[in-house]
Short mmCIF file of the C-alpha atoms (twelve columns), coordinates in Angstrom:
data_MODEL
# 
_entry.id   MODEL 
# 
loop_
_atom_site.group_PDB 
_atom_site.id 
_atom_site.type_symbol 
_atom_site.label_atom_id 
_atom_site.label_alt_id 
_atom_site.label_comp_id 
_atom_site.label_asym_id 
_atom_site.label_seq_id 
_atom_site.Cartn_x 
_atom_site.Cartn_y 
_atom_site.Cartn_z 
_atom_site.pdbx_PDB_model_num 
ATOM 1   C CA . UNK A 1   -0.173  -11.930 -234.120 1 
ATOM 2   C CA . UNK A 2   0.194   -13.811 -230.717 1 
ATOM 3   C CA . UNK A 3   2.308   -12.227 -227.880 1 
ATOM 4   C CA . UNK A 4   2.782   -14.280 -225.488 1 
ATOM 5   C CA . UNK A 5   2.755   -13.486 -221.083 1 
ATOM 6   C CA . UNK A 6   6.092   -14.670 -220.300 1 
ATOM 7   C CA . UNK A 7   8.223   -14.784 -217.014 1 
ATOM 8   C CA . UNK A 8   9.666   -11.588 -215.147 1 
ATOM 9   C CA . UNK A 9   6.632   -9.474  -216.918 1 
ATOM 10  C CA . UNK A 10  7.851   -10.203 -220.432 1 
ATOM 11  C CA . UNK A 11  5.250   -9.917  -223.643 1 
ATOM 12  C CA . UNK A 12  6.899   -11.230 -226.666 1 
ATOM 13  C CA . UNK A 13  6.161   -13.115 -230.057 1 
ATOM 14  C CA . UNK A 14  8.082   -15.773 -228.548 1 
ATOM 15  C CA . UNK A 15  6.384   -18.612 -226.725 1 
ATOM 16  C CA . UNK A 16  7.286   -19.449 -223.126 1 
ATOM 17  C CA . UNK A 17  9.371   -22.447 -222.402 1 
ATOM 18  C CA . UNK A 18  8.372   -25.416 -220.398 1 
ATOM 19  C CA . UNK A 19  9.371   -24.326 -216.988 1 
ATOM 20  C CA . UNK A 20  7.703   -21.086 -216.699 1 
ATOM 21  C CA . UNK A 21  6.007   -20.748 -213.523 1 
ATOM 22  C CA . UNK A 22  2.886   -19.238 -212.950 1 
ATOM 23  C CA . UNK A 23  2.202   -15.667 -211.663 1 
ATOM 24  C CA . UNK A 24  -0.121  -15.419 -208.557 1 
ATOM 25  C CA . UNK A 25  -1.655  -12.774 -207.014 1 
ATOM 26  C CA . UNK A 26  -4.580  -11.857 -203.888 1 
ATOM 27  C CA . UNK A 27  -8.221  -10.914 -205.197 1 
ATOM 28  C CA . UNK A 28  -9.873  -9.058  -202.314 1 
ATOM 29  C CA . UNK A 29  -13.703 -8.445  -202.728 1 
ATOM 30  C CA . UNK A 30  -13.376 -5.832  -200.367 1 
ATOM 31  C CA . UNK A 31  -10.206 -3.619  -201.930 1 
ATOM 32  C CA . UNK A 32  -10.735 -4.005  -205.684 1 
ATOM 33  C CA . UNK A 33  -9.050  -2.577  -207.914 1 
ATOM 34  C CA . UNK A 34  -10.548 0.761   -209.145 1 
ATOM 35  C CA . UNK A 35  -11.285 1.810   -212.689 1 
ATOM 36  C CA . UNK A 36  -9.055  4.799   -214.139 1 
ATOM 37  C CA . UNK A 37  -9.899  5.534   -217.649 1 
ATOM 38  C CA . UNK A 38  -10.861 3.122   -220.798 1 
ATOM 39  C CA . UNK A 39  -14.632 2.392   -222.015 1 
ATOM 40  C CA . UNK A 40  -16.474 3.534   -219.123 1 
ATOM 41  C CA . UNK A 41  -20.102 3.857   -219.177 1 
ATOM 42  C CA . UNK A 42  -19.874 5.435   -215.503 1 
ATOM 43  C CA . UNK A 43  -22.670 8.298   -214.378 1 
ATOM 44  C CA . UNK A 44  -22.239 11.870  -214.368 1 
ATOM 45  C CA . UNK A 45  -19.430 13.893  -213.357 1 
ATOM 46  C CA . UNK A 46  -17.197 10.446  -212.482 1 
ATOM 47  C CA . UNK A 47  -17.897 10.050  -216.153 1 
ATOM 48  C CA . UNK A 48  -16.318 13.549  -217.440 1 
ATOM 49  C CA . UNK A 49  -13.157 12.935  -215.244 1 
ATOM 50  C CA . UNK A 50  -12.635 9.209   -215.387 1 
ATOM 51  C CA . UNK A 51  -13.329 7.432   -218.928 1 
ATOM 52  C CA . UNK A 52  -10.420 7.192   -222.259 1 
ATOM 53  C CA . UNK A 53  -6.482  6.744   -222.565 1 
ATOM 54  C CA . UNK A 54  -5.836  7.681   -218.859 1 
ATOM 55  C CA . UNK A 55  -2.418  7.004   -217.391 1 
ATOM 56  C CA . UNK A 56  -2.882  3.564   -215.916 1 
ATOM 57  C CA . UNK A 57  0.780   3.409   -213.725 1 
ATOM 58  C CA . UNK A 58  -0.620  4.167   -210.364 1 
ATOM 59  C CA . UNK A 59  -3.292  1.171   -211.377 1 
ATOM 60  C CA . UNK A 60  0.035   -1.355  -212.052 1 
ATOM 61  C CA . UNK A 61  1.349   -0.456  -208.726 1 
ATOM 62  C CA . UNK A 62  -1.180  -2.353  -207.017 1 
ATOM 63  C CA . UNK A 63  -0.337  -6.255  -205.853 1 
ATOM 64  C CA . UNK A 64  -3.315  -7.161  -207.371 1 
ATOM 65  C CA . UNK A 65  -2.785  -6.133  -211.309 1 
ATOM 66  C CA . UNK A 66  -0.414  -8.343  -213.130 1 
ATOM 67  C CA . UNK A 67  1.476   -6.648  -216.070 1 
ATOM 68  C CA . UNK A 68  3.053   -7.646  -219.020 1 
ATOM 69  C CA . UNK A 69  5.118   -5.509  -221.363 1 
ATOM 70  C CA . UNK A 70  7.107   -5.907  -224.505 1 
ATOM 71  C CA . UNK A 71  10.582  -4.794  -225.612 1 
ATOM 72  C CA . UNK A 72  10.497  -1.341  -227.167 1 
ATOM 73  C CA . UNK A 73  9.726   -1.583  -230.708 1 
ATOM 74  C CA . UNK A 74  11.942  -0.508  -233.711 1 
ATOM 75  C CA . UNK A 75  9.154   -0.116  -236.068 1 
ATOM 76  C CA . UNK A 76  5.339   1.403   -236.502 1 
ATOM 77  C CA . UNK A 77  2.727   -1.491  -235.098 1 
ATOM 78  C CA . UNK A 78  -0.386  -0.692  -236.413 1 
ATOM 79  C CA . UNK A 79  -3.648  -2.532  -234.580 1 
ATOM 80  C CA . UNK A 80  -6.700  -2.553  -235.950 1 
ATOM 81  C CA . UNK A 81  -9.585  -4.953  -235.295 1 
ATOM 82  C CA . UNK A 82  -10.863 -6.828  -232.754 1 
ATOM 83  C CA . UNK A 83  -8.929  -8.152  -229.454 1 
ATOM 84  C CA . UNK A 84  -8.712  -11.294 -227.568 1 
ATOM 85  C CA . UNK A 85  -6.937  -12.762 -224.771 1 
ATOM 86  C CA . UNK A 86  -6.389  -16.324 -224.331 1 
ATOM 87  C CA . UNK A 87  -5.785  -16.726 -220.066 1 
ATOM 88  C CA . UNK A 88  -4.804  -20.088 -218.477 1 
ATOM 89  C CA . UNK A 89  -5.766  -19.224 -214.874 1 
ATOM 90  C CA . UNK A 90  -6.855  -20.968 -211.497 1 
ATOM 91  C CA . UNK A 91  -8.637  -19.425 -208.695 1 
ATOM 92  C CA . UNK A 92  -9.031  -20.534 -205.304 1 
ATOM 93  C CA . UNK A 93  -12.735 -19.749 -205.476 1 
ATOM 94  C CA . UNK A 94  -15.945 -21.165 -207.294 1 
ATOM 95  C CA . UNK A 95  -16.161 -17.914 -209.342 1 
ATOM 96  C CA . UNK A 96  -14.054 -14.896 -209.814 1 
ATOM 97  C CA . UNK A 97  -13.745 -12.493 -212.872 1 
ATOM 98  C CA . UNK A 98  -10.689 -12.451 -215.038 1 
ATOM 99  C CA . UNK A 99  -9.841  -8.564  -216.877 1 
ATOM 100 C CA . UNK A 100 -7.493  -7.993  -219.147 1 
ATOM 101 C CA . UNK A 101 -6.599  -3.911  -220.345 1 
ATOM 102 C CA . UNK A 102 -4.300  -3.373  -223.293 1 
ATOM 103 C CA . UNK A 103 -2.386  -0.344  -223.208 1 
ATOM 104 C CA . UNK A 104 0.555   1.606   -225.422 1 
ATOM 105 C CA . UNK A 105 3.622   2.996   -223.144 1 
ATOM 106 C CA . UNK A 106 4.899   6.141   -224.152 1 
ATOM 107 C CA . UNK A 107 8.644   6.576   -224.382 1 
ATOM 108 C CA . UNK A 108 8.188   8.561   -220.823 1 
ATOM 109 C CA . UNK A 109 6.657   5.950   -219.332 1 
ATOM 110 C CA . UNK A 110 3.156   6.829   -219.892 1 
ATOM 111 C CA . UNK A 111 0.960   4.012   -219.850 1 
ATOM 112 C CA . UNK A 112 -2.420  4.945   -221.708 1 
ATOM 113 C CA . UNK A 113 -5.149  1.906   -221.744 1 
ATOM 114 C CA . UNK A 114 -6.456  1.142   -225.342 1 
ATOM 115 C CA . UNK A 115 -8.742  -1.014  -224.652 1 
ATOM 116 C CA . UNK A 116 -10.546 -3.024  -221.779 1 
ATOM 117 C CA . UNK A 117 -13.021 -6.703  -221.412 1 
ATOM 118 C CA . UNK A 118 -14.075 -8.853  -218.668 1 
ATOM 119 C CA . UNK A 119 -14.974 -12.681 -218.388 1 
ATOM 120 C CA . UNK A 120 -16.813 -13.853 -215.267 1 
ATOM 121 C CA . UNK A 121 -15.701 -17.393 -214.501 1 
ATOM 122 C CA . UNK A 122 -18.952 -18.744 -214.518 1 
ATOM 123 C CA . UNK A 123 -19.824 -17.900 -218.313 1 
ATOM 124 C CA . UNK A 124 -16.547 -19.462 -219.529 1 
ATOM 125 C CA . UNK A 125 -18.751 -21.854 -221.856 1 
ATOM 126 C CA . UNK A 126 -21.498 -18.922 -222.857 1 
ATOM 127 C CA . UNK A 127 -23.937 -16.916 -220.779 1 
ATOM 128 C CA . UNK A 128 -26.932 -19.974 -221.936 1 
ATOM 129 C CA . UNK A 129 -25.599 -21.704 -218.821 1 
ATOM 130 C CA . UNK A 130 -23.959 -20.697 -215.589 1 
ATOM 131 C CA . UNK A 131 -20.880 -23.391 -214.520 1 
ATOM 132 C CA . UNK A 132 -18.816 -22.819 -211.308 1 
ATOM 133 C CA . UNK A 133 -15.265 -23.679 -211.642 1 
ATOM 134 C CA . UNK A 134 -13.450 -25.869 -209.581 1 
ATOM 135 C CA . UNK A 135 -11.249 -24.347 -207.105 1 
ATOM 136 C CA . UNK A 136 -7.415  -24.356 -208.536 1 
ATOM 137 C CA . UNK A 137 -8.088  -26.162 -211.647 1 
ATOM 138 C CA . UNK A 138 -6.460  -24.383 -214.677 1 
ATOM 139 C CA . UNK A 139 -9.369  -23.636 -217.264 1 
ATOM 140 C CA . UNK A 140 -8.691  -22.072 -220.715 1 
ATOM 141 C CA . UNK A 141 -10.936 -18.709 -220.518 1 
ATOM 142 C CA . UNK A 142 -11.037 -16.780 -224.168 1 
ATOM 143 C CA . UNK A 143 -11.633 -13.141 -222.814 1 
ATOM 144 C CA . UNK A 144 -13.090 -10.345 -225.805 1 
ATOM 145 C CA . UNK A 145 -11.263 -6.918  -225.287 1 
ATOM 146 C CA . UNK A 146 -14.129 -5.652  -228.163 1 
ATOM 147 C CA . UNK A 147 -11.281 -3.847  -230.266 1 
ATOM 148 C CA . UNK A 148 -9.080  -0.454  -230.986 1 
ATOM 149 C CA . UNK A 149 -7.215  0.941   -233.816 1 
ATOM 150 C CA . UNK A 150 -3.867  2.704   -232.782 1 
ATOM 151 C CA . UNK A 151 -0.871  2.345   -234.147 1 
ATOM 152 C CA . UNK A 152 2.220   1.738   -231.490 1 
ATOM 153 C CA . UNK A 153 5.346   4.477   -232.497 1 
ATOM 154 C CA . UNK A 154 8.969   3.477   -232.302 1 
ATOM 155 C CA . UNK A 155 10.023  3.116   -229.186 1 
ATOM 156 C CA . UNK A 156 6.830   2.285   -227.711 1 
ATOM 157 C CA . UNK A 157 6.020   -0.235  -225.811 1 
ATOM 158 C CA . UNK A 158 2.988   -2.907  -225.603 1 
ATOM 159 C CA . UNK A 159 1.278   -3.231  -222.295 1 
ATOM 160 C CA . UNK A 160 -1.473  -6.454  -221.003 1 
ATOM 161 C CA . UNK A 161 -2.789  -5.654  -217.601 1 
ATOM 162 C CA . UNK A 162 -4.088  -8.589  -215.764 1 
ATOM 163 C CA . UNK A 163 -6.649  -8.185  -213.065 1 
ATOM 164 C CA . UNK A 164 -9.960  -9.457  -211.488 1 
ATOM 165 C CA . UNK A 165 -11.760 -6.144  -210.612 1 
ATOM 166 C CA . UNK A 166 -12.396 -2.866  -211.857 1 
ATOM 167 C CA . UNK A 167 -14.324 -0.790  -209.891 1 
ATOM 168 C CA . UNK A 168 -16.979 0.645   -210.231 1 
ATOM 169 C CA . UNK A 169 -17.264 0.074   -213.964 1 
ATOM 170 C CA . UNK A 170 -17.881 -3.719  -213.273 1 
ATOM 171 C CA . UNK A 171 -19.466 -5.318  -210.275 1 
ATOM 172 C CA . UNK A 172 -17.155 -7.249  -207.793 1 
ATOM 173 C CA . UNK A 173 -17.023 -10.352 -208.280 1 
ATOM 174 C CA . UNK A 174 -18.242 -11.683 -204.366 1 
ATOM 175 C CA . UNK A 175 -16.191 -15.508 -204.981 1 
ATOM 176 C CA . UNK A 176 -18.832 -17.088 -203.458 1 
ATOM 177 C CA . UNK A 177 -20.813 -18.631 -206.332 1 
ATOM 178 C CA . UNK A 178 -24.179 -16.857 -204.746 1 
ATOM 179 C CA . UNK A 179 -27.263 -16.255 -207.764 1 
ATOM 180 C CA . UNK A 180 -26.508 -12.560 -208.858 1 
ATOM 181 C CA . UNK A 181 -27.805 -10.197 -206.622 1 
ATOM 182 C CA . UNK A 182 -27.432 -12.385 -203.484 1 
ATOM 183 C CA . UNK A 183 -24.241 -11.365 -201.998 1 
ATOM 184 C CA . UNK A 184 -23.940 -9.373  -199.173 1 
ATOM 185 C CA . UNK A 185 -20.786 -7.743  -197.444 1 
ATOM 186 C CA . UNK A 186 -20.565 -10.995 -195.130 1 
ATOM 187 C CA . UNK A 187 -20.374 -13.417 -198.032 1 
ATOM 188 C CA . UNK A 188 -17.270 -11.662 -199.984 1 
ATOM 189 C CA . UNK A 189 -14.963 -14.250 -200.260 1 
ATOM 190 C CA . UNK A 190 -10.711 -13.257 -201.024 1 
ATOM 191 C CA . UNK A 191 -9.383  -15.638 -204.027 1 
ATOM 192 C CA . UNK A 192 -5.879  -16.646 -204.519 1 
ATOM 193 C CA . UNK A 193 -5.386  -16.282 -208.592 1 
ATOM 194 C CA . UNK A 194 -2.681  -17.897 -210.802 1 
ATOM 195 C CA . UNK A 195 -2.028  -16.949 -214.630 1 
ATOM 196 C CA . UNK A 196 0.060   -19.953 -216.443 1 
ATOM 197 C CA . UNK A 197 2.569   -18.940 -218.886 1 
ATOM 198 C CA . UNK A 198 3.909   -21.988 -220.359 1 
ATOM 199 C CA . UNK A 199 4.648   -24.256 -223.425 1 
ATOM 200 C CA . UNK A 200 1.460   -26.621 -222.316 1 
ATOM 201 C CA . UNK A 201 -0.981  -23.525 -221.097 1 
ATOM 202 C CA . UNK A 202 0.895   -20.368 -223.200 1 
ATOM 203 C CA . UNK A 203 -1.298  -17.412 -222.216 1 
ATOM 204 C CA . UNK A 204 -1.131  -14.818 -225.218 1 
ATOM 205 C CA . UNK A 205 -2.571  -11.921 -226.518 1 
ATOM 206 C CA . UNK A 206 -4.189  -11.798 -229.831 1 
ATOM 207 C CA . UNK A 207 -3.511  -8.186  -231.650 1 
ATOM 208 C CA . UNK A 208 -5.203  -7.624  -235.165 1 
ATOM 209 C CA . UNK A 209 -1.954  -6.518  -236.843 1 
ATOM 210 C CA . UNK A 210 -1.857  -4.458  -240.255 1 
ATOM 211 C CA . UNK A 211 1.118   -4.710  -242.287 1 
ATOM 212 C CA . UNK A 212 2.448   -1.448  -242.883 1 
# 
């Protein structure tokens, strides 16, 4: 099924209409947003405290994580399989990283991630080659969140959390458009990020769903 990033927030089986605007947010280099829970592969004891289903609300407080959330559903939602996100997005830079974290909110508000996967602008077209992006031109990225297999209760809720850092599971993404390994504190460059949501660039989320 696709669910579709909508205005105000909104996930939903229903496309966006024409008008949508996009949503924008500030990628700092320098304040990134941290990594609380999910598929870590982190060392020692920050391991044992900070990897599965944590609570991700003080995470989707930040200005920096965008997040999408469906109506609460009536039924079971089982998904099982692998998990992709199709992102229309713009950044003011030559290179940024796009995240997107899937997570099931508990009637209390509990937000537990599911699942987690990263694209780096660059390797939109494969890791064979690596292509800058230019500056505020929309690009189509197809982001792999690998996969899960929960089932969403009545009364549930499904949650996409769009970012462009989580740290210090991934590397920060400098913006400059350096080699890897060349950046430095001084070349950190801030990015201005839009995600479109509309009938000609419909952003969605791809869930593996089981009928039940």
């Amino acid at each position: 099924e696709r669910w579709y990033l909508q205005a105000d927030g909104r996930l939903s089986r229903e496309a966006s209409g024409p008008g949508d605007e996009p949503d924008e947010f500030d990628y700092d280099p320098r304040d990134p947003a941290p990594t609380i829970g999910g598929p870590t592969s982190l060392p020692g004891g920050f391991l044992r405290t900070n990897a599965g289903p944590l609570d991700q609300r003080a995470l989707e407080e930040r200005s920096d994580v965008l997040v999408y959330t469906s109506e609460p559903l009536d039924r079971p939602l089982e998904v099982t399989g692998p998990l992709e996100l199709v992102l229309h997005a713009a950044t003011s830079a030559v290179d940024t990283d796009w995240i997107g974290k899937l997570c099931d909110v508990d009637r209390d508000g509990t937000s537990r991630i599911l699942a987690e996967g990263v694209l780096r602008a660059r390797y939109r077209e494969g890791y064979e080659a690596q292509r800058l992006v230019e500056p505020d031109r929309p690009y189509e990225y197809e982001i792999d969140l690998v996969a899960t297999c929960n089932v969403f209760q009545p009364g549930h809720r499904i949650r996409l959390l769009v970012t462009s850092s989580s740290f210090p599971r991934l590397d920060r993404n400098a913006g400059s458009g350096l080699p890897l390994g060349q950046d430095t504190e001084e070349t950190l460059r801030p990015a201005r990020q839009r995600i479109f949501h509309d009938a000609r660039r419909p952003s969605h989320l791809r869930l593996p769903v089981v009928p039940r």
